[in-house]
C-alpha positions as CSV (number, residue, x, y, z in Angstrom):
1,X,96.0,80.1,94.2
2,X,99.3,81.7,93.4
3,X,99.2,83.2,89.8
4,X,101.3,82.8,87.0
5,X,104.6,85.4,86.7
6,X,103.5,87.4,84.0
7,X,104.9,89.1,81.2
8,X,107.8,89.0,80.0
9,X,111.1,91.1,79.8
10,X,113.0,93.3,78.1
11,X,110.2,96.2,77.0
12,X,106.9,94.6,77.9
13,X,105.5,93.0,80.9
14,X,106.4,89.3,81.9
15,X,103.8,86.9,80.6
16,X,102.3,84.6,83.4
17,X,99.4,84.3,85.6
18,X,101.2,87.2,87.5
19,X,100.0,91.0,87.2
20,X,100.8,93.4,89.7
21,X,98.5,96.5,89.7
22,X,100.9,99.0,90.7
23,X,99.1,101.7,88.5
24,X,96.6,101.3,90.7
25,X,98.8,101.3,94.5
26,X,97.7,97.3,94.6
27,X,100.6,95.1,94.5
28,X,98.5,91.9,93.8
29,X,100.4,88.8,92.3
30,X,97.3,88.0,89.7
31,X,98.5,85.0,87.2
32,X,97.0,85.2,84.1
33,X,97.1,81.3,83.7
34,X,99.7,80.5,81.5
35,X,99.8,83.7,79.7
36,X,102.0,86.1,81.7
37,X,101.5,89.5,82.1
38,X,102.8,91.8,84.5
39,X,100.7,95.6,84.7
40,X,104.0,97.2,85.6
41,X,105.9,99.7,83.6
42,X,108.2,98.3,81.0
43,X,111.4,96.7,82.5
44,X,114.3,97.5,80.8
45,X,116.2,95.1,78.2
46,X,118.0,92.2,79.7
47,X,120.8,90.9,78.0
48,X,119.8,88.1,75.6
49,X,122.8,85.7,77.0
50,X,122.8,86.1,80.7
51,X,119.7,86.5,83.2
52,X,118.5,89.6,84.3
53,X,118.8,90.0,88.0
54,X,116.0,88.4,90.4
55,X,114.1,91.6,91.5
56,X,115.0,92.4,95.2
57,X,111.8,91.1,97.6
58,X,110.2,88.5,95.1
59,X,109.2,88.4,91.6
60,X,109.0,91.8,90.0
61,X,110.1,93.6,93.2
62,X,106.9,92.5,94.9
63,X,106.6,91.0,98.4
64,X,106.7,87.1,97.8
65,X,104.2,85.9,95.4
66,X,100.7,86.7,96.7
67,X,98.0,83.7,97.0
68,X,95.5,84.6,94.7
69,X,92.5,84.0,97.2
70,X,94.6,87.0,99.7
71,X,94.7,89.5,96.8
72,X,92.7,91.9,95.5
73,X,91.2,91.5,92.1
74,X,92.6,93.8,89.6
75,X,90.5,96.8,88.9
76,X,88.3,96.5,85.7
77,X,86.5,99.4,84.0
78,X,82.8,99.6,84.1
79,X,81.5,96.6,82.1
80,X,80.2,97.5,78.4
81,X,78.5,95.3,75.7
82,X,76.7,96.1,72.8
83,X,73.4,97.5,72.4
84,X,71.1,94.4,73.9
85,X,73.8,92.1,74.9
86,X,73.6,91.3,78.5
87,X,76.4,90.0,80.4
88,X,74.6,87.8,83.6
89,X,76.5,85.9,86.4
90,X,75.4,82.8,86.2
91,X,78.0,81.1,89.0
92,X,79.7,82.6,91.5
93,X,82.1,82.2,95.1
94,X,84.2,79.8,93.1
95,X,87.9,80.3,94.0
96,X,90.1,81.3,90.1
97,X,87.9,78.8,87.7
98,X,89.8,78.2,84.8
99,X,87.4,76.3,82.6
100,X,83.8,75.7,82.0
101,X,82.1,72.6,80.3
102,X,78.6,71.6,79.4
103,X,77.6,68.5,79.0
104,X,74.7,67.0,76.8
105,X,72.3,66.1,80.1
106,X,72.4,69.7,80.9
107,X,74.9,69.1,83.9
108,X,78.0,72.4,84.0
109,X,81.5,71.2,84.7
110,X,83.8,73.7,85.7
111,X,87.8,73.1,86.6
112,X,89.5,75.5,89.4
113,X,93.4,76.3,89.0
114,X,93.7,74.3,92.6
115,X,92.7,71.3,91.0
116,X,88.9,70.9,92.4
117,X,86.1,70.1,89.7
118,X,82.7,70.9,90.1
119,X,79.5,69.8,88.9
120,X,75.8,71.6,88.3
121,X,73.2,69.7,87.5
122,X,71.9,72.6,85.5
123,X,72.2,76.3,84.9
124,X,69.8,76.9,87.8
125,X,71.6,74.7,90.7
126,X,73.3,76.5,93.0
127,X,75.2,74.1,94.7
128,X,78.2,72.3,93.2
129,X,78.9,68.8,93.6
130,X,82.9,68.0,93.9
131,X,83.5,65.9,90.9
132,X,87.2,65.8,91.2
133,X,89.9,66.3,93.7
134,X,93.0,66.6,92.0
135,X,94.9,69.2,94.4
136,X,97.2,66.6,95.6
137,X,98.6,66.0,92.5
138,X,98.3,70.0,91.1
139,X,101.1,72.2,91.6
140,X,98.9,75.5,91.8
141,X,101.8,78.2,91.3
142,X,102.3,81.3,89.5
143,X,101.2,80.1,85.6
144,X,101.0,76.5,87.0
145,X,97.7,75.2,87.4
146,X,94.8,72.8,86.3
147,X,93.8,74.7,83.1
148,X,92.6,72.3,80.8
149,X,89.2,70.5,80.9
150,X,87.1,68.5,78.1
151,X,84.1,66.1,78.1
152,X,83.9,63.3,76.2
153,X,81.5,64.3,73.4
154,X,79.5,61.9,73.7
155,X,79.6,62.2,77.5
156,X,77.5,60.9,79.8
157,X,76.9,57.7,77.5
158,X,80.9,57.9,77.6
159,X,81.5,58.6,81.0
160,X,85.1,60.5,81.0
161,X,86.1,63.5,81.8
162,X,89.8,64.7,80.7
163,X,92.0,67.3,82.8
164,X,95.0,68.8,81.6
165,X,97.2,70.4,84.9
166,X,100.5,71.0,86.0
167,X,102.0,67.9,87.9
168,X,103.5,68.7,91.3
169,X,106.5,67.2,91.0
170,X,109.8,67.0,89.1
171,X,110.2,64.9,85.8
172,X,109.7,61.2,87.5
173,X,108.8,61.7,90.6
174,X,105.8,61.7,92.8
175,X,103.1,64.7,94.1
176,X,103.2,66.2,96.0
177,X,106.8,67.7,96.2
178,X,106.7,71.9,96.1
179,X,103.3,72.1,97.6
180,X,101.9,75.2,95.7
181,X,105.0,77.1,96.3
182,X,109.0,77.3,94.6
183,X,112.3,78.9,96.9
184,X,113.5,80.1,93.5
185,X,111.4,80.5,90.8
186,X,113.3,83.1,89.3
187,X,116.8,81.4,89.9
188,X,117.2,77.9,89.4
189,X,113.3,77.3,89.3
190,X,111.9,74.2,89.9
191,X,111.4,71.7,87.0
192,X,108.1,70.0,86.7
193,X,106.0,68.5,84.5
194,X,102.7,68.1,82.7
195,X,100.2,65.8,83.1
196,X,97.1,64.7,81.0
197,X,94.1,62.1,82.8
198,X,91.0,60.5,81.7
199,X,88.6,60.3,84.8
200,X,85.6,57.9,84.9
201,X,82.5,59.3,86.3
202,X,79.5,57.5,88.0
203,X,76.8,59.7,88.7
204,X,77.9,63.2,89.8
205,X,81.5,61.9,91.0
206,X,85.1,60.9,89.9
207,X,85.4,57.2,90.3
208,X,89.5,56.7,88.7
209,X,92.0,58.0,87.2
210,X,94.0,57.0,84.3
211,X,97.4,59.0,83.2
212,X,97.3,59.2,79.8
213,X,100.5,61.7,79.4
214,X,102.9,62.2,82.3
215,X,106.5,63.8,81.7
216,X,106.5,65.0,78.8
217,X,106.2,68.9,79.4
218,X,109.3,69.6,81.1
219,X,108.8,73.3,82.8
220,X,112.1,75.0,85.1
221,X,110.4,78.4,85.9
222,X,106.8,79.2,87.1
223,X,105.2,80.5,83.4
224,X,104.1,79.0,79.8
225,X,102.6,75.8,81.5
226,X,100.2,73.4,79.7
227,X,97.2,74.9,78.3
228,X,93.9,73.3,76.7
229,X,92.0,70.7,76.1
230,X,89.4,70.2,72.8
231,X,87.9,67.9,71.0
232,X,87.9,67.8,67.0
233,X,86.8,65.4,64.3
234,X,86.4,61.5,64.6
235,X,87.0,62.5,68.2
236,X,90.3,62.8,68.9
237,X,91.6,64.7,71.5
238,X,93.4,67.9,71.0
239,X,96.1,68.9,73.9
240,X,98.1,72.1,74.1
241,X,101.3,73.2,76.2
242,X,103.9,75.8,76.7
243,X,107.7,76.1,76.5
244,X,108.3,75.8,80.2
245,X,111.2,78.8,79.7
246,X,111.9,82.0,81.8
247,X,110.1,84.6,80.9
248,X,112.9,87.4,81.7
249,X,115.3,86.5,79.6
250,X,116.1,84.8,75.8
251,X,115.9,81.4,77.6
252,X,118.4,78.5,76.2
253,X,119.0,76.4,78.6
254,X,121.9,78.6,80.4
255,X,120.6,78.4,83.6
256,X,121.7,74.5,84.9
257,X,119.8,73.3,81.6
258,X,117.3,71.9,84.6
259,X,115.4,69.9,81.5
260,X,118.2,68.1,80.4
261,X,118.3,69.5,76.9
262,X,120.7,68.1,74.1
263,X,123.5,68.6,73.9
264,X,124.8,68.5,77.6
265,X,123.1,67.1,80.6
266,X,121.1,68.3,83.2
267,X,122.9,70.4,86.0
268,X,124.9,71.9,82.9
269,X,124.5,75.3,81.9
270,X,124.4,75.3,77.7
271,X,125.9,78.0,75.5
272,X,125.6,78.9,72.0
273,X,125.2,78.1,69.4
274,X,124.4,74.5,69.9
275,X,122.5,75.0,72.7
276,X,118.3,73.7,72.5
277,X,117.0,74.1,75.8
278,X,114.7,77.1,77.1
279,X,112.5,78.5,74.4
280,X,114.5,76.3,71.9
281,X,112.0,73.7,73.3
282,X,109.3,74.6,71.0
283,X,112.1,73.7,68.1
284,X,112.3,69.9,69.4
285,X,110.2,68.7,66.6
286,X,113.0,69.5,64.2
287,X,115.8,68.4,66.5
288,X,118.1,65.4,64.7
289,X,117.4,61.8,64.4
290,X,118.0,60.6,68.5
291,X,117.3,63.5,70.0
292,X,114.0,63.3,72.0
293,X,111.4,65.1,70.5
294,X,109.1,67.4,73.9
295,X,105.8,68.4,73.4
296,X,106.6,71.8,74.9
297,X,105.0,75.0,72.8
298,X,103.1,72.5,70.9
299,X,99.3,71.1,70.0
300,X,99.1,67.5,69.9
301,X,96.5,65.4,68.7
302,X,96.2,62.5,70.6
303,X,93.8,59.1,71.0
304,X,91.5,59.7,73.9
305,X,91.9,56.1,75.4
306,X,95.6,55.8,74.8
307,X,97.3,59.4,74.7
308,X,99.0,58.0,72.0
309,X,99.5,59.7,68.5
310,X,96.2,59.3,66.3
311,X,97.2,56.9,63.3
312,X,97.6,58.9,60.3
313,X,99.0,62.0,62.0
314,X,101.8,64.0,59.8
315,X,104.8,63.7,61.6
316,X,106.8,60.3,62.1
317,X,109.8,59.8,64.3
318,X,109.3,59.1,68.0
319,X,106.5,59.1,70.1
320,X,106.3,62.2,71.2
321,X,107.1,63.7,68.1
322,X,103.7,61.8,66.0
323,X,101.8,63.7,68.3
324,X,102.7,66.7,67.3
325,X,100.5,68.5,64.7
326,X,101.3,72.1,65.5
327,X,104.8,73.9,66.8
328,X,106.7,76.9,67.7
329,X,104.6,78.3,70.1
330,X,105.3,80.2,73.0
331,X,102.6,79.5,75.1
332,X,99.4,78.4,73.2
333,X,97.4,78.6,76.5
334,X,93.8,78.5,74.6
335,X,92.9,76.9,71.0
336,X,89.5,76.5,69.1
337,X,88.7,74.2,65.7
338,X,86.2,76.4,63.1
339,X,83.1,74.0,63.8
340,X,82.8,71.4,60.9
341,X,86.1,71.5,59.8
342,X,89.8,70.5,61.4
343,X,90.9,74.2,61.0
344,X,92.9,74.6,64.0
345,X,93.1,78.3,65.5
346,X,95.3,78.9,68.3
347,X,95.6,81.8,71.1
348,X,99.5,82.3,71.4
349,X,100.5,84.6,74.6
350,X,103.8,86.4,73.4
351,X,106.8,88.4,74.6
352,X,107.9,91.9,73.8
353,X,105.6,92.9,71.4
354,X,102.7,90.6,69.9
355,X,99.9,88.8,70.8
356,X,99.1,86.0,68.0
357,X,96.4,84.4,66.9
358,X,98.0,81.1,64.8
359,X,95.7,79.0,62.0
360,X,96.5,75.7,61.1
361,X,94.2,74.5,58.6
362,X,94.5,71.1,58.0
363,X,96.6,69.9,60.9
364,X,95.7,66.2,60.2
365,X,97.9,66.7,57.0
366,X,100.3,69.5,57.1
367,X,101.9,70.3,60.6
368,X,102.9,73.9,60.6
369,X,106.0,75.9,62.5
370,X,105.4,79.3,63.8
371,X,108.5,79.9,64.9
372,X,108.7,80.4,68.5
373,X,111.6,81.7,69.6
374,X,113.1,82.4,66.4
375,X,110.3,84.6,65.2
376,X,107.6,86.3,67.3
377,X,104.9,87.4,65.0
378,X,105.5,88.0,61.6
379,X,109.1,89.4,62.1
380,X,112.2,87.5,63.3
381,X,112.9,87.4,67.1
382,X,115.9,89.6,67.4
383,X,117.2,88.5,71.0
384,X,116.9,85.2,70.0
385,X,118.5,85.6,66.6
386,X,121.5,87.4,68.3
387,X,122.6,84.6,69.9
388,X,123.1,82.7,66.5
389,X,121.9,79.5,67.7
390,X,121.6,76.5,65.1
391,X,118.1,75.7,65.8
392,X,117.0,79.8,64.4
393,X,120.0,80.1,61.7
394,X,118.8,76.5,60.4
395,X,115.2,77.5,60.4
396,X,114.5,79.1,57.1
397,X,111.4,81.9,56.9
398,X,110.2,79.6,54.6
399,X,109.4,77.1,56.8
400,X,107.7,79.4,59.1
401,X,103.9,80.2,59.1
402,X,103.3,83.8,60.0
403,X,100.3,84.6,62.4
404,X,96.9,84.5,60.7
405,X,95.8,88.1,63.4
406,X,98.5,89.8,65.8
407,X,97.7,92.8,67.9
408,X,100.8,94.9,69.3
409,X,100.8,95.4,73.4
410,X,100.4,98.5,74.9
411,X,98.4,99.4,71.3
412,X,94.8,100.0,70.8
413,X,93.2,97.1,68.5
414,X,91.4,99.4,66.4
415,X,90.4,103.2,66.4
416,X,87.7,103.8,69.3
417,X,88.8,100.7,71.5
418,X,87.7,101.2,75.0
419,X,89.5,98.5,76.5
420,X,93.0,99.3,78.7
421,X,96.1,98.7,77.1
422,X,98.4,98.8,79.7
423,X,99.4,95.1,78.5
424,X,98.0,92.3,76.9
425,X,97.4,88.1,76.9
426,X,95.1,86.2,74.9
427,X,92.9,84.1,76.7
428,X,90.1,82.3,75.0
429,X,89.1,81.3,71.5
430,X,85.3,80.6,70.3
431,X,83.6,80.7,66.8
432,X,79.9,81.5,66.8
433,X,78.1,79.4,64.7
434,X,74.5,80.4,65.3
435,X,71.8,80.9,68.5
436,X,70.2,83.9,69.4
437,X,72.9,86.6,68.6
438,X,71.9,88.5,65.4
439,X,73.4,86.4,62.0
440,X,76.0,89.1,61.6
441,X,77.9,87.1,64.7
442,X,77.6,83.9,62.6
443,X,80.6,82.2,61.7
444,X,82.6,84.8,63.4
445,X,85.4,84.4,66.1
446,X,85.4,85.9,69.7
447,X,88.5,86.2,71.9
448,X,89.5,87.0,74.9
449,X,92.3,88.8,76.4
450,X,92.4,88.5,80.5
451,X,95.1,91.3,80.8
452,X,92.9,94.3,79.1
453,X,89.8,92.4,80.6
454,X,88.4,92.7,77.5
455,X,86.3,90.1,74.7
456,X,86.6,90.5,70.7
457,X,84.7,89.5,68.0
458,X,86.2,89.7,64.1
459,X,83.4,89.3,61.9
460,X,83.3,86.3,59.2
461,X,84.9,87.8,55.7
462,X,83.5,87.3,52.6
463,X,85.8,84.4,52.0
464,X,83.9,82.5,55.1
465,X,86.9,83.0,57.4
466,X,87.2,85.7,60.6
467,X,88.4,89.3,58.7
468,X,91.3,90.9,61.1
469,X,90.4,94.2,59.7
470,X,86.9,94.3,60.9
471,X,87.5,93.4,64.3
472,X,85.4,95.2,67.7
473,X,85.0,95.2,70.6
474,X,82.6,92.9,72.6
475,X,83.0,92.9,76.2
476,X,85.1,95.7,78.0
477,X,85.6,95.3,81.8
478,X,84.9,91.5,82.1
479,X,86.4,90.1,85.2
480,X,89.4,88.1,83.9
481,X,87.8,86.0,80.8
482,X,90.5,82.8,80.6
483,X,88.4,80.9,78.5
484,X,85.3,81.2,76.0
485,X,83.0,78.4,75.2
486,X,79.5,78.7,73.7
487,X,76.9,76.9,75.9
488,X,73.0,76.4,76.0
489,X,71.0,78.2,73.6
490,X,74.3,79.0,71.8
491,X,75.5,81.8,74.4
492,X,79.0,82.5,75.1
493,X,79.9,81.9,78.6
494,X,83.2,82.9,80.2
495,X,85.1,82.6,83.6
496,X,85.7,85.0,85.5
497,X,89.2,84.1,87.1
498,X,89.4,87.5,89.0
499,X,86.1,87.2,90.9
500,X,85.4,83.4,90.9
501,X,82.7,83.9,88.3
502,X,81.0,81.9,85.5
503,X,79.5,84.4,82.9
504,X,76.6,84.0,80.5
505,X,76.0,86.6,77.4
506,X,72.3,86.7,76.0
507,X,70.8,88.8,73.4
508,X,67.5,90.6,74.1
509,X,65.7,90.6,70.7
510,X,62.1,92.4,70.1
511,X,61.4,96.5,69.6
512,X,64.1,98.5,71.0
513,X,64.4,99.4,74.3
514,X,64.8,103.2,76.1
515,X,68.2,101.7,77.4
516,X,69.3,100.8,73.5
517,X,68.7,104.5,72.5
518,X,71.8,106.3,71.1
């Protein structure tokens, strides 16, 4: 599994699946699924109109991208949880997992970055059961991967199972094409797609396949893929995906404007200030009357049987464009909804400097901006602004919803945090609701961040929502957390990408134990 090129450039490491761990003497290509992080130093600022140079030797100045299953895990610090927390492998000698189900029978479905699903009959089976084969179809590269998984929720009365991946072939055509692999990713790239499928099960297996979304997502360079797949309210479907754009450089469309962005065609380069390809993807919600709207750094919410938009949703326009109920993200790779309600929260993997954590709370209603590329965080995105392209001078702050929580790279989260900070990429949302975990977890939000290996909870405030200025740490030193979902007896469990791990955290209640002594 090749991993996702990482962070970004210009002052921070390049978000994608790919870290290197130089520090360390490793030079592992490690994608952090469509997050992008790179555990180099800094590189230094690229111009914001013309690419930065391809590093000599492969991406970042490594060797050709290493296959995830050849390279060596990053290193994690010891493992630490609070007092009577226990983190247990529950799973392991998967290959990169990505996602982890449960459904209502008791059976554990769980989604590799390859494109193989897998099914436990139970917490306590040991041997998996192929559900799905969907390699052939799953370009497994860099940040490109099968990363999104749901099940029906009334599943196995319902018998479907939906997986979000990244299609192996360009806009049209027919998997496979690249074969897990791209002879520039950091030059011209190679455009690709999305795709979102229903599967019908029988039994313990994947009887067909129905496309639901196909060539929608357009993506020219190996990062900021498709993301996740939830269910909400009334059971609709929520879907996420990136912005497809390079992750060294303020992206416009400059290099052969591969996508086919307004408002020249593909195979030529745009220019300021018209230009709204690259990044200016996310923007394509506000682009003018003819113009096709992309569902690139967006949420949609979406009919399960259909794909289509839900009746009632927000926007109108186009197809594409009623799907959309949240935009201006740069790569929303995991989301949650606050149990009960449609209060959509959303894990948004940045570029030089912030991590967000996006609330939209009635997305059914109101469809909220957050800016992407124009602003990152709270603050105007200056390389993008520089450029003085319409679709950031038009966009008033007004319009744009700032971050409900960001956390700076290369920072600490909060005085005493263990966990590295040699860079950063949020990787999994979950609100605890209640289970064993001691009440002061309830209502609360966990998430993860696969780059510091690290999980974090922030505490429910008094006005019932997660209070940024109480949040702790959880987990340090878990092995590559890139998604959180609570599970049987209302336990978090994670992945572990890095070690081909499924996690499960319990709490030990009773008198305290020797161990739990200050």
């Amino acid at each position: 599994m090749k991993m996702l090129p990482g962070a970004d450039g210009r002052g921070r490491s390049r978000r994608g699946f790919m870290f290197t761990a130089a520090a360390c003497g490793v030079i592992a290509a490690l994608v952090v699924l469509a997050l992008g992080i790179h555990l180099s130093a800094p590189a230094p600022a690229a111009s914001a109109a013309e690419p930065a140079a391809a590093p000599a030797g492969g991406f970042l100045g490594t060797e050709a991208p290493t296959p995830l299953s050849a390279a060596a895990p990053l290193a994690s610090p010891a493992e630490t949880l609070p007092a009577r927390f226990q983190d247990t492998t529950v799973r392991s000698g998967l290959t990169h997992p990505t996602v982890v189900r449960f459904s209502r029978d008791g059976r554990v479905f769980v989604a590799q970055k390859n494109g193989e699903i897998f099914v436990y009959d139970s917490l306590t089976d040991t041997t998996p059961t192929l559900f799905a084969d969907l390699r052939t179809e799953v370009d497994d590269y860099w940040d490109r991967g099968l990363l999104g998984l749901a099940l029906d929720p009334h599943f196995p009365q319902r018998p479907y199972v939906y997986a979000l991946f990244t299609y192996d072939a360009p806009i049209g055509g027919t998997a496979p094409v690249y074969n897990d692999s791209c002879s520039d990713p950091n030059g011209a790239g190679c455009v690709v797609s999305g795709r979102l499928v229903r599967l019908t099960a029988s039994g313990d297996h994947s009887i067909s396949e129905q496309t639901l979304i196909k060539d929608q997502w357009c993506q020219q360079f190996p990062s900021h893929s498709i993301g996740a797949l939830e269910f909400g309210p009334g059971g609709n479907l929520y879907v996420s995906g990136g912005e497809g754009a390079s992750f060294y450089y303020a992206d416009y469309g400059q290099t052969n404007n591969a996508c086919g962005d307004p408002p020249s065609p593909a195979g030529t380069g745009l220019k300021p200030p018209a230009a709204e390809g690259g990044s200016l993807r996310a923007q394509s919600a506000r682009r003018p009357a003819g113009e096709p709207t992309l569902l690139s750094g967006a949420v949609l919410r979406v009919d399960p049987a259909t794909g289509d938009a839900v009746a009632g949703n927000p926007l109108t326009g186009d197809a594409n464009r009623r799907r959309i109920v949240a935009y201006g993200l740069r790569n929303p790779f995991r989301f949650t909804l606050r149990p009960g309600t449609a209060d959509l929260w959303i894990g948004d993997v940045g570029w030089d400097t912030w991590e967000e954590i996006d609330r939209a709370p009635s997305p059914t209603t109101k469809v909220q901006n957050f800016g992407w590329p124009c602003y990152e965080g709270a603050a105007p995105q200056s390389a993008y602004q520089n450029l003085h392209l319409n679709s950031c001078s038009t966009l008033a702050s007004t319009s744009v919803t700032a971050p409900y929580y960001t956390y700076k790279h290369y920072k600490a989260l909060f005085s005493g945090d263990k966990c590295p900070t040699t860079s950063s990429a949020i990787s999994g949302l979950a609100f605890y609701t209640h289970g064993a975990y001691p009440s002061s977890y309830d209502g609360g939000l966990f998430f993860a961040d696969y780059s510091r290996k690290c999980i974090y909870f922030i505490p429910k405030g008094s006005n019932g929502l997660p209070d940024p200025s109480r949040v702790e740490s959880f987990v340090t030193g878990a092995p590559g957390p890139v998604d959180l979902e609570i599970g049987p007896g209302g336990d978090l469990f994670y992945p572990g990408y890095d070690d081909g791990t499924i996690h499960r955290i319990t709490y030990r209640s009773g008198p305290p134990l020797p161990a739990d002594a200050p």
